[in-house]
C-alpha positions as CSV (number, residue, x, y, z in Angstrom):
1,X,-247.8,19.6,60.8
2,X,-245.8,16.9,62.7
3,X,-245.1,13.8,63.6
4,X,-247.1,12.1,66.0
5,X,-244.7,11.5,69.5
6,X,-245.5,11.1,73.2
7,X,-245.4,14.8,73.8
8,X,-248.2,15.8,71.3
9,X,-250.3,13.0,71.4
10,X,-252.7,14.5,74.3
11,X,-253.0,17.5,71.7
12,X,-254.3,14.9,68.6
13,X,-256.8,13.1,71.3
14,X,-258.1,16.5,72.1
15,X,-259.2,17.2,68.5
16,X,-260.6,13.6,68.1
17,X,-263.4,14.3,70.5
18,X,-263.6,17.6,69.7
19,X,-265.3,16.3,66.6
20,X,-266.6,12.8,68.2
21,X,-269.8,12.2,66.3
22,X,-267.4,11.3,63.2
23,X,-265.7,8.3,65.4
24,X,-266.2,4.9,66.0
25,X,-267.0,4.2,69.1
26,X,-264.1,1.6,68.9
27,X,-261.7,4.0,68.2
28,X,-262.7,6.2,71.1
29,X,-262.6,2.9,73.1
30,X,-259.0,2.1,72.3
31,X,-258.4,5.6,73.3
32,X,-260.2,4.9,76.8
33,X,-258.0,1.8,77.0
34,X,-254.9,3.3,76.5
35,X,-255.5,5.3,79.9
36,X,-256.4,8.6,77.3
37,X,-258.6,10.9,77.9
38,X,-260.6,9.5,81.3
39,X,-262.0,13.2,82.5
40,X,-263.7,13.3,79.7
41,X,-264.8,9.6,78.2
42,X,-266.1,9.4,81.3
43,X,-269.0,10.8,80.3
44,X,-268.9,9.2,76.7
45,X,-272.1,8.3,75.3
46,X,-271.3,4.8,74.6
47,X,-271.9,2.1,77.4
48,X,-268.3,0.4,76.4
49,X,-266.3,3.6,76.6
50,X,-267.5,4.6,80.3
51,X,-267.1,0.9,81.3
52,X,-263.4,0.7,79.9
53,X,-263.4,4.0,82.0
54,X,-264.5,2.2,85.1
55,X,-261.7,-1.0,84.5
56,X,-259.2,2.0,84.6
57,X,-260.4,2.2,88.0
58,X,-260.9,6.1,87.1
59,X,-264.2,8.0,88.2
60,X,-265.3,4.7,90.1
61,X,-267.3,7.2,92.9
62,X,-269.5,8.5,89.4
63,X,-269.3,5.8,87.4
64,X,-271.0,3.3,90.5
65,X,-274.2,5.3,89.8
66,X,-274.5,4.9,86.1
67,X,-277.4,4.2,84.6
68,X,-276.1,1.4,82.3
69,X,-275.5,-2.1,84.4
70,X,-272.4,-3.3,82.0
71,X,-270.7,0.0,83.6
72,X,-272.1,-1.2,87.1
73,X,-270.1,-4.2,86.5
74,X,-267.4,-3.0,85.5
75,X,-267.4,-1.1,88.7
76,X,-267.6,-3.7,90.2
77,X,-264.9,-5.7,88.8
78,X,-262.6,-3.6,90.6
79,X,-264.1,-4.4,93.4
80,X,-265.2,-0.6,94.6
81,X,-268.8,0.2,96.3
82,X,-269.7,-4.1,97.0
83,X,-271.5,-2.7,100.1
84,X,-273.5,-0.5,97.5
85,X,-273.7,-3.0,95.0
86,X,-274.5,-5.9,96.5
87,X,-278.4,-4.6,96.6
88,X,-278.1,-3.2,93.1
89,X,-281.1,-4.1,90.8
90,X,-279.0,-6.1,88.3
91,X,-278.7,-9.4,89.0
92,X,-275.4,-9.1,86.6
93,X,-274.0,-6.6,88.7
94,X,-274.6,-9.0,92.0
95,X,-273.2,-12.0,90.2
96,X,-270.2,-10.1,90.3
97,X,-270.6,-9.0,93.9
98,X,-270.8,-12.5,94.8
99,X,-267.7,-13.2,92.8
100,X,-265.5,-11.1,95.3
101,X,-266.9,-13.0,97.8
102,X,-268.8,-10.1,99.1
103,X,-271.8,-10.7,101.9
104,X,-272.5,-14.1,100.5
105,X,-274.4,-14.1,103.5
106,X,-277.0,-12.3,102.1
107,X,-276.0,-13.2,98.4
108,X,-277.4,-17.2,99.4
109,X,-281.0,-16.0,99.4
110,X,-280.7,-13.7,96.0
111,X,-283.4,-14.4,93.9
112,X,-281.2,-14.9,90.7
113,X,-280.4,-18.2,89.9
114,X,-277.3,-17.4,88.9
115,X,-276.0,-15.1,92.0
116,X,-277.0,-18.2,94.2
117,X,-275.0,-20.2,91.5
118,X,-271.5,-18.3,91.8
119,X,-272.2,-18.0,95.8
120,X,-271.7,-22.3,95.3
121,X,-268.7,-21.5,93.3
122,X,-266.8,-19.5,96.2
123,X,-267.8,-22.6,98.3
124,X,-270.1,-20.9,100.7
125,X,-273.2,-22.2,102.3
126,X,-273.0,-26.1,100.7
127,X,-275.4,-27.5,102.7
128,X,-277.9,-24.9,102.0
129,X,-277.6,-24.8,98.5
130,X,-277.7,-28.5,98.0
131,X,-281.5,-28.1,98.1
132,X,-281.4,-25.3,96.1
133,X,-284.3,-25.4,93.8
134,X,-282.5,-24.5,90.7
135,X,-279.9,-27.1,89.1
136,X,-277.8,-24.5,88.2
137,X,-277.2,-24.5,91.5
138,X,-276.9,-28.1,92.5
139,X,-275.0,-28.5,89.6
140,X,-272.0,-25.7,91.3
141,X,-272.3,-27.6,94.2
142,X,-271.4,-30.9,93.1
143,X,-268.5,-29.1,90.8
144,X,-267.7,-28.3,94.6
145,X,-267.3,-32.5,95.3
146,X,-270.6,-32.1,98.0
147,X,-272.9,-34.0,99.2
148,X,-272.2,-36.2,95.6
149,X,-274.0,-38.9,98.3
150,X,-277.0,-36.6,97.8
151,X,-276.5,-35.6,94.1
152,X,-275.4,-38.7,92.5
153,X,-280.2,-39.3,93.0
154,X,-280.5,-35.8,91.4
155,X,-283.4,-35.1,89.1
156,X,-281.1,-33.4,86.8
157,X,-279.3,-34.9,84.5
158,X,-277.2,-32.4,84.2
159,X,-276.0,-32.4,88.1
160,X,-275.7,-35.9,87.9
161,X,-273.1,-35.8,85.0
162,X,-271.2,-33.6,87.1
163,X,-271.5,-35.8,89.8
164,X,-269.6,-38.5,87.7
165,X,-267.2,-36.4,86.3
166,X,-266.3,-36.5,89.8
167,X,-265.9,-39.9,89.0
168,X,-268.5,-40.4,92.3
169,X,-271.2,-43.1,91.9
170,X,-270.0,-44.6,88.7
171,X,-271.5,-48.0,89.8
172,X,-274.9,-46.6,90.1
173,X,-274.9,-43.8,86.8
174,X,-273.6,-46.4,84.5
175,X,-277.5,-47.7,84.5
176,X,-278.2,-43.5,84.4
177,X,-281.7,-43.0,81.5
178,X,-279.6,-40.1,80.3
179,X,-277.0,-41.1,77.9
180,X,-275.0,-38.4,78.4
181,X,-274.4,-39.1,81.9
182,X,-273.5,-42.8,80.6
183,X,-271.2,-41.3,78.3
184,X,-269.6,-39.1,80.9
185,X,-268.8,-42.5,83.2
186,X,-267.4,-43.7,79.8
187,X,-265.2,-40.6,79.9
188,X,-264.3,-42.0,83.3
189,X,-263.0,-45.2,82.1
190,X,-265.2,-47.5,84.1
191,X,-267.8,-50.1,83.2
192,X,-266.2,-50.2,79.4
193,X,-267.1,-53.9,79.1
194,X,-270.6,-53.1,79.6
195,X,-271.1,-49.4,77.7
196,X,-269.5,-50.9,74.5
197,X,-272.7,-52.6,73.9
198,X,-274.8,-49.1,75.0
199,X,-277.7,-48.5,72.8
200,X,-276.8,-44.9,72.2
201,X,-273.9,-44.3,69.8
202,X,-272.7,-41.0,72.2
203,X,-272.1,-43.8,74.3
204,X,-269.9,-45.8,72.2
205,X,-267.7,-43.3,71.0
206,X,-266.9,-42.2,74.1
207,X,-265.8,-45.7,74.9
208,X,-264.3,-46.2,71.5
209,X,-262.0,-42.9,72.9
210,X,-260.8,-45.2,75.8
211,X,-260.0,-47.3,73.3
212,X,-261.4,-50.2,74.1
213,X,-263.2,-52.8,71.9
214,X,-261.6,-51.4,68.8
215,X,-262.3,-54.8,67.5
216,X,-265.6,-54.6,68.2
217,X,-266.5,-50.9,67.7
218,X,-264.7,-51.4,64.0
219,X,-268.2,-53.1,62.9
220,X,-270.2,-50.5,64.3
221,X,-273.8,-49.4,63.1
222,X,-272.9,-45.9,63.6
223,X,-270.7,-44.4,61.2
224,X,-269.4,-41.6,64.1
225,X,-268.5,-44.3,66.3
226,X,-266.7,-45.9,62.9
227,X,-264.9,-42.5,62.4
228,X,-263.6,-42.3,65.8
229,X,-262.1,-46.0,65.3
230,X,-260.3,-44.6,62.1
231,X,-259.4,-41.4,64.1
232,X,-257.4,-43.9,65.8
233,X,-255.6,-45.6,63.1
234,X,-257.3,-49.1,63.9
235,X,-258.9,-51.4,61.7
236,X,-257.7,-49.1,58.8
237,X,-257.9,-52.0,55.7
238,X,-261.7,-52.5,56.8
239,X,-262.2,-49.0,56.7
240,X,-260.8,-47.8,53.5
241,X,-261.8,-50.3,51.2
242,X,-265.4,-51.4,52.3
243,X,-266.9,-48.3,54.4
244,X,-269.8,-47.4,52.7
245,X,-269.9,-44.0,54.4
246,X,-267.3,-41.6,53.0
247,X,-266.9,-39.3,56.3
248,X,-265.3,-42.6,57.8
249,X,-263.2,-43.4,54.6
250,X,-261.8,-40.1,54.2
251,X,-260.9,-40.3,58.1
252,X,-258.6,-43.7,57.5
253,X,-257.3,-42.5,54.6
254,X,-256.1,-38.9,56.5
255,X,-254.5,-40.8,59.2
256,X,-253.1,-42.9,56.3
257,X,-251.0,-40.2,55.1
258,X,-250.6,-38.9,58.2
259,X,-248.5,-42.0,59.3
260,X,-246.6,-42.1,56.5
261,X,-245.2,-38.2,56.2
262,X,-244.3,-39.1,59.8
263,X,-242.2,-42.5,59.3
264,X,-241.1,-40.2,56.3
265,X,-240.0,-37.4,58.5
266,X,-238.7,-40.2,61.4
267,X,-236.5,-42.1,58.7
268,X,-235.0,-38.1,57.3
269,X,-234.2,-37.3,61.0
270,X,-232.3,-40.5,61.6
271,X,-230.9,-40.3,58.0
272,X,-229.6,-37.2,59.2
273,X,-228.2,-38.4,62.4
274,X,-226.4,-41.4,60.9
């Protein structure tokens, strides 16, 4: 019996796997991890240990063949075999192909939404995938900042919130159906005069965030919107004496005591330096 060191610690690993069926699979990952041990968790039965094997970058020539597509990835993570890969069945396993930027030639016309979708992300083939039929992918292409001429009309709301988070078209999505769009040209700071009066309260707060008509927004129907206002320390004697909703009177009353351990703390420290 001795103490565990540097010299005998292969010997310890050795007996753990010896007797593996009584460890955690964690444990034998942490070993894996460690750089311990590759020869043989290579061929561990656990998905997790051969693909901590594989971001090693040991047994990458096996481990591209394994039968499990989380190893696959892993593989190819490290960016070995992409001209194998690229045609593997996983879609997973080609979303990461396409993340190397790997034949996005062929990657643009992969069947998976979301292969086509990181293809947009490394910038390739724009105007193709503009039309893509998925809005996953429009959507990466206006992240992108094209064709937002194109986008800003999308069907999808969802591509047309990014559009305006590219603060494109604001003129035209402040009248958007979807109110999160109209709440994301909030976010932008434009049109406030106009969204303060929006008939959804996402709406509001978002403008009440800008911080503008505090005055009005005080008075609000919606108790979130009212909370935000408190959030902000504004209209605080309206708030903690007459809110009938306690999640907004609580809120003053935090920022409250909030402002006064800090004009506490502000007096101490110039206390302190007079």
């Amino acid at each position: 019996m001795e103490k565990l060191t540097k010299d005998n610690i292969n010997e310890l690993i050795d007996k753990i796997l010896d007797d593996r069926h009584r460890f955690d699979y964690r444990i034998i990952n942490i070993i894996a991890d460690c750089g311990y041990a590759l020869d043989k968790l290579i061929n561990d039965k656990e998905w997790v240990v051969r693909a901590t094997v594989a971001r090693q970058r040991y047994g990458l020539d096996k481990l591209i063949n394994d039968y499990d597509s989380d190893v696959r990835v892993a593989v190819a993570e490290q960016g070995y075999g992409l001209d194998i890969l690229v045609n593997d069945k996983s879609a997973d396993v080609r979303l990461v192909v396409a993340k190397q930027g790997y034949r996005l030639d062929k990657l643009i016309n992969d069947e998976n939404d979301w292969v086509r979708k990181n293809v947009a992300e490394q910038g390739y083939g724009l105007d193709i995938l503009i039309n893509d039929e998925s809005f996953l992918v429009r959507a990466a292409v206006a992240r992108q900042g094209y064709g937002l001429d194109i986008l800003v009309n999308d069907d999808d709301s969802l591509v047309r919130k990014i559009v305006a988070e590219q603060g494109y078209g604001l003129d035209i999505l402040i009248n958007d159906k979807d109110p999160w769009v109209r709440r994301t040209v909030a976010e932008q700071g434009y049109g406030l005069d106009i969204l303060v009066n929006d008939k959804d309260y996402l709406v509001r707060i978002a403008v009440a965030q800008q911080g503008y008509g505090l005055d009005k927004l005080v008075n609000d129907k919606s108790w979130q919107v009212r909370e935000i206002i408190a959030n902000q320390g504004y209209g605080l004697d309206i708030l903690i004496k007459d809110d009938s909703e306690e999640d907004v009177s609580d809120a003053a009353i935090r920022y409250l005591i909030k402002f006064l351990k800090d004009n506490k703390k502000e007096n101490q420290d110039k206390n302190a330096q007079d």
